[in-house]
C-alpha positions in Angstrom: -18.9 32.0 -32.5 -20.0 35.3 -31.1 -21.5 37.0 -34.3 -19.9 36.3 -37.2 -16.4 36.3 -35.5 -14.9 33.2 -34.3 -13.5 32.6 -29.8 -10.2 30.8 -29.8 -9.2 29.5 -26.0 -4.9 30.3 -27.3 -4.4 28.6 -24.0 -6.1 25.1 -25.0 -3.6 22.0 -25.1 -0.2 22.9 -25.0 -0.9 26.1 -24.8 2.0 27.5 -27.2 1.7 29.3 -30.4 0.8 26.0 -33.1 -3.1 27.2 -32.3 -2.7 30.8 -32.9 -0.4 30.2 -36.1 -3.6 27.8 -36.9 -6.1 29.8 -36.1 -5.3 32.9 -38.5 -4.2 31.2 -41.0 -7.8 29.7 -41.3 -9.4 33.0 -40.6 -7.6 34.4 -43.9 -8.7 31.2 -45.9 -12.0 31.4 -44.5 -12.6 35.0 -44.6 -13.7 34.9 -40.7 -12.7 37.3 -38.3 -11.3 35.7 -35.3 -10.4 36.5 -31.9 -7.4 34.7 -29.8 -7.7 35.3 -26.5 -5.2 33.8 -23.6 -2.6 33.5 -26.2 0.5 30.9 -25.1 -1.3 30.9 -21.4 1.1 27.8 -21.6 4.6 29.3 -21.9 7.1 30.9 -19.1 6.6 34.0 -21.1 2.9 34.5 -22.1 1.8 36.3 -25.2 3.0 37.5 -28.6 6.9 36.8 -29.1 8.4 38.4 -32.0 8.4 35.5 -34.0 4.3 34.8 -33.6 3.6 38.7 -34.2 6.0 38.9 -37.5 3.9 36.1 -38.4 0.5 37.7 -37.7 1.7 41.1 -39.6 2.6 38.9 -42.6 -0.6 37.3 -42.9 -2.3 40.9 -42.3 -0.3 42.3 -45.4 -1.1 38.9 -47.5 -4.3 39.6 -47.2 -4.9 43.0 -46.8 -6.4 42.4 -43.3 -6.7 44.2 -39.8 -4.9 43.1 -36.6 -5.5 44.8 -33.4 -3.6 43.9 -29.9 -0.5 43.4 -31.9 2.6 44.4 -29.6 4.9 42.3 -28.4 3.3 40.6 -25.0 0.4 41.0 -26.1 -2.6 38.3 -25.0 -5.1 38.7 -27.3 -5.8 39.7 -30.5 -8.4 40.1 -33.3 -8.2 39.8 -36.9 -10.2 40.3 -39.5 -9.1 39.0 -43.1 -9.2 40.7 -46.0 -8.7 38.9 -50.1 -6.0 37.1 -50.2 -3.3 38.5 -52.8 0.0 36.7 -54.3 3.3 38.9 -54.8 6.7 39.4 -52.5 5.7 38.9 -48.6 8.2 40.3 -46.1 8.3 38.3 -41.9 11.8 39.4 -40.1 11.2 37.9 -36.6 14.3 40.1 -35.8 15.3 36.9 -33.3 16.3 33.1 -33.8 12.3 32.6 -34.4 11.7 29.7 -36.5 11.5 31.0 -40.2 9.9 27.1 -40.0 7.1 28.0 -38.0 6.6 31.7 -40.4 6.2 29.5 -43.3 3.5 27.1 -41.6 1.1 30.3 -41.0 1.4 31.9 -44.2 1.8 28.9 -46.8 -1.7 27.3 -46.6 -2.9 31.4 -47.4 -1.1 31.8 -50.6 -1.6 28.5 -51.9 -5.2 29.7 -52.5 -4.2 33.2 -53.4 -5.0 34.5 -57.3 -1.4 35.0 -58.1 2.4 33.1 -57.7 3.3 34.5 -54.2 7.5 34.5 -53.1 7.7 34.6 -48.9 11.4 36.1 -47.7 11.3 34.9 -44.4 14.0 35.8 -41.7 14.8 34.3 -38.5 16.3 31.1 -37.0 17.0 28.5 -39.6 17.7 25.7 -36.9 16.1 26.7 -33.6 14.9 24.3 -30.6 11.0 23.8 -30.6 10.5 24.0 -34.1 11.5 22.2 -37.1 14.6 22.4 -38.3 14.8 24.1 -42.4 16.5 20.8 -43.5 13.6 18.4 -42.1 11.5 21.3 -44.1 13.2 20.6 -46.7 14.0 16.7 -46.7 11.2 15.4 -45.4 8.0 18.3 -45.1 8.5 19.7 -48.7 8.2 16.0 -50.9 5.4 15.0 -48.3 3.5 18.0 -49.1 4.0 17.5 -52.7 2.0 14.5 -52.8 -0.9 17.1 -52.1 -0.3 17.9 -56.1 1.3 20.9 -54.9 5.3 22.5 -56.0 7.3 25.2 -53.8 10.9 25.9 -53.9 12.5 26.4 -50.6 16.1 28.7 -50.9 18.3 28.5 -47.7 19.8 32.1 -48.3 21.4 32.4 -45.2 21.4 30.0 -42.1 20.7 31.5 -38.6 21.1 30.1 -35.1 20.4 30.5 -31.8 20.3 33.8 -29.9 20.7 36.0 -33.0 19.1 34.5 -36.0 20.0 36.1 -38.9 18.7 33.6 -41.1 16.6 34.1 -44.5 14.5 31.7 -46.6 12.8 32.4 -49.9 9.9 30.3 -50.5 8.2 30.4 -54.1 5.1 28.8 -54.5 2.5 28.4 -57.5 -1.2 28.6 -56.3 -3.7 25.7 -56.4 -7.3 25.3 -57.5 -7.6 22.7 -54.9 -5.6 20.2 -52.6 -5.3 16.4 -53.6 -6.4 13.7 -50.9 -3.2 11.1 -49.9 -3.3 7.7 -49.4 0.3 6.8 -47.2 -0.5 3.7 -45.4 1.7 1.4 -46.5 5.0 1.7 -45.2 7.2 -0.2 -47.6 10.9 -1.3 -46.5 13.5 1.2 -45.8 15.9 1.6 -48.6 18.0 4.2 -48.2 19.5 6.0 -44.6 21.4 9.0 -45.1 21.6 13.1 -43.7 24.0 16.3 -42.8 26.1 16.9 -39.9 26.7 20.5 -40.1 28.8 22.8 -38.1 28.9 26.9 -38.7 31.1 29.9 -37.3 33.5 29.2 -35.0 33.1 25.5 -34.4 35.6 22.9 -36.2 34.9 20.7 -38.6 35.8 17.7 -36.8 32.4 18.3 -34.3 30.4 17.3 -37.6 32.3 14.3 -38.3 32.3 13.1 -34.5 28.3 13.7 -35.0 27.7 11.8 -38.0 30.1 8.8 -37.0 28.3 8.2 -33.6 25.1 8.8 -35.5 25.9 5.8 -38.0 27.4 3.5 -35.0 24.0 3.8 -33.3 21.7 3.1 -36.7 24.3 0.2 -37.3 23.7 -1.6 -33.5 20.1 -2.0 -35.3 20.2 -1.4 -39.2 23.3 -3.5 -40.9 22.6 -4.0 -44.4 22.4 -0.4 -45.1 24.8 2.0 -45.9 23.9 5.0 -43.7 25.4 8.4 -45.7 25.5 11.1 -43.7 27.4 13.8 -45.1 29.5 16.1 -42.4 29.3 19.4 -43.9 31.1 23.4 -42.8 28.2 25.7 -43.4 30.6 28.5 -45.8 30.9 31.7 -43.6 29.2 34.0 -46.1 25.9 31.7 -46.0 25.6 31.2 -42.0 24.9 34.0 -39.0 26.7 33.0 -35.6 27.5 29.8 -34.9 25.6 26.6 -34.5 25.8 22.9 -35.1 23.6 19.8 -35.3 21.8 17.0 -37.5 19.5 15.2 -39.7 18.5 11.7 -40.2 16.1 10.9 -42.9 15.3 6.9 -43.8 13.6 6.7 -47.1 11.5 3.8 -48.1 10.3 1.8 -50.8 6.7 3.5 -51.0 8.4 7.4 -50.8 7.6 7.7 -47.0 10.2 9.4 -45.4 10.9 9.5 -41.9 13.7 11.6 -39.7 15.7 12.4 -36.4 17.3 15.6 -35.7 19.5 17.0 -32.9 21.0 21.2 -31.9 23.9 21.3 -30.9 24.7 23.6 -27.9 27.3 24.4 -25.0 28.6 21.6 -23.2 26.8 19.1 -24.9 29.1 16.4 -26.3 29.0 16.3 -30.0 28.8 11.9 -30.2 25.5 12.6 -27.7 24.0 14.9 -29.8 24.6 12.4 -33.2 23.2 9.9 -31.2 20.1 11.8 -30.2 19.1 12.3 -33.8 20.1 8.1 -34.6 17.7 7.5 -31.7 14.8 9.6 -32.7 15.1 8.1 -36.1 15.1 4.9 -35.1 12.1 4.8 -32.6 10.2 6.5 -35.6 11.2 3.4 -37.4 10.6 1.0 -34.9 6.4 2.6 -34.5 5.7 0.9 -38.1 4.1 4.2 -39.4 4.0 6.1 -42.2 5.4 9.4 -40.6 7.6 10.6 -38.2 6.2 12.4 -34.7 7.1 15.5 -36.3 4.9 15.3 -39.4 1.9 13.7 -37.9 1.0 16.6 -35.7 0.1 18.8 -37.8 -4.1 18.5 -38.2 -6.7 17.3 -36.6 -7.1 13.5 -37.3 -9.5 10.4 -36.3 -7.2 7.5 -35.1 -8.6 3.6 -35.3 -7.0 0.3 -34.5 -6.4 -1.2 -38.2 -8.2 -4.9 -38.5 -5.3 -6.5 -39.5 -5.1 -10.6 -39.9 -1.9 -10.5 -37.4 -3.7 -9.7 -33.6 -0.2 -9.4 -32.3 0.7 -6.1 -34.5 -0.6 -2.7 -33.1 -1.3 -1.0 -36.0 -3.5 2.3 -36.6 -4.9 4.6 -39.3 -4.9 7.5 -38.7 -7.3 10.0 -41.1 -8.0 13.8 -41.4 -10.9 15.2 -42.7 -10.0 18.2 -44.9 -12.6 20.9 -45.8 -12.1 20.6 -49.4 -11.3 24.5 -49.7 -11.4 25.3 -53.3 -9.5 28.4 -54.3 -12.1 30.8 -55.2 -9.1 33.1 -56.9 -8.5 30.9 -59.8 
């Protein structure tokens, strides 16, 4: 703390943008003014991208808030917050930036705004380094839920790599307070099944090659299941530039949900990237946990070896301590 402001390191861990995108969105639900210094010290290309500042200017607008060292390259920045307010929020990263990654900074805000709040978000849809809008949708959205909160996610417009193009709408209801979860128990897998999508100029036949090496791999390991994975022509009028790849989701018995994914991109062979996904998915499986790799990163947790009767199993709970923010709005 230096006064009543909060010091962020940006460059800490990884040193990429998850601490900035973090970092203000707690400032706006805390009401602290923060400073981010060092920001993405990490990256080949240090400071603000256009993605992270359309992200910063959205949460200044949501909540009437001041942002200084805002460019584009920029390595630090200040914020101070302002009240949060529901209504129509506008973020155009003008680039493939995740529309993924927009909706992690600004959702936790508006959930404890006063009013219903709809985000139009614009970007990539299905970018590297991000997630993917269909693991958003499949597997983050009915996760989240269990938090005894709704949103409605609506793919306008799919965008890929280098030109985005893409568009989201994202309504969501605001909540007095967040529900604790409880996802320990793992269940059996029941059902196995995902999209194999292709869009612009690439054939049809590139989806199908992904989704049948994707089910060949699951099958070497997984054979009483039928694995569905549906291989799918994004229409022209609902896709920006061309793209492919895939999603793997296993659904179990207790409503955990766990996924692989896989881009597609030049020169990579379409059976490799199917494969990919099959892969991720199944090592997810193989773990015994609750959640996938990409949902279990997103908080800080406590992690403990679980005492159970069998010594030979590896097993660990994992728990995060929320603050119990109540929405002081409603």
């Amino acid at each position: 703390m230096d006064g009543d402001r909060m010091e962020i390191d940006g460059g800490i861990m990884e040193g990429g943008g998850q601490i900035l995108r973090v970092s203000t969105a707690l400032s706006c639900l805390l009401g602290l003014p923060v400073r981010v210094q060092r920001i993405r010290a990490g990256r080949s290309q240090p400071g603000l991208r256009p993605q992270h500042l359309s992200g910063l200017e959205m949460i200044r607008d949501l909540c009437e808030g001041k942002l200084e060292g805002g460019e584009i390259g920029s390595t630090e920045i200040t914020f101070t917050p302002g009240k949060i307010k529901g209504g129509t929020h506008i973020a155009d990263t003008k680039t493939a930036g995740s529309v993924c990654l927009l909706m992690q900074v600004a959702m936790p805000c508006v959930l404890f705004a006063a009013t219903p709040s709809e985000l139009h978000l614009k970007g990539g849809t299905n970018a590297e380094m991000a997630p993917q809008i269909d693991y958003t949708v499949m597997v983050f959205k009915p996760i989240v839920e269990k938090f005894n909160i709704t949103f409605n996610c609506d793919i306008k417009k799919r965008g890929y790599y280098p030109q985005g193009g893409g568009e989201v709408v994202v309504q969501l209801s605001p909540v007095k307070e967040l529900s604790p979860i409880n996802l320990t128990d793992r269940g059996t897998v029941t059902k196995i099944y995902g999209r194999a999508f292709v869009a612009g100029a690439l054939p049809i036949k590139l989806a199908k090659d992904m989704s049948a090496a994707a089910v060949r791999c699951i099958r070497k390991e997984i054979r009483d299941l039928y694995v569905n994975i549906q291989p799918v022509r994004e229409p022209d009028d609902r896709a920006c530039g061309t793209g492919s790849g895939i999603i793997v989701v296993a659904e179990t018995s207790t409503g955990c949900l766990l996924a692989g994914s896989s881009l597609g991109k030049r020169g990579k062979n379409s059976d490799k990237v199917g494969i990919e996904a099959a892969e991720i998915l199944l090592k997810n499986l193989k773990h015994g946990g609750t959640v996938d790799d990409s949902l279990q990163d997103q908080a800080k947790f406590t992690v403990t070896k679980s005492e159970e009767e069998d010594p030979s199993k590896d097993t660990y709970i994992i728990e995060c301590q929320g603050m119990g923010m109540i929405n002081p709005n409603l």
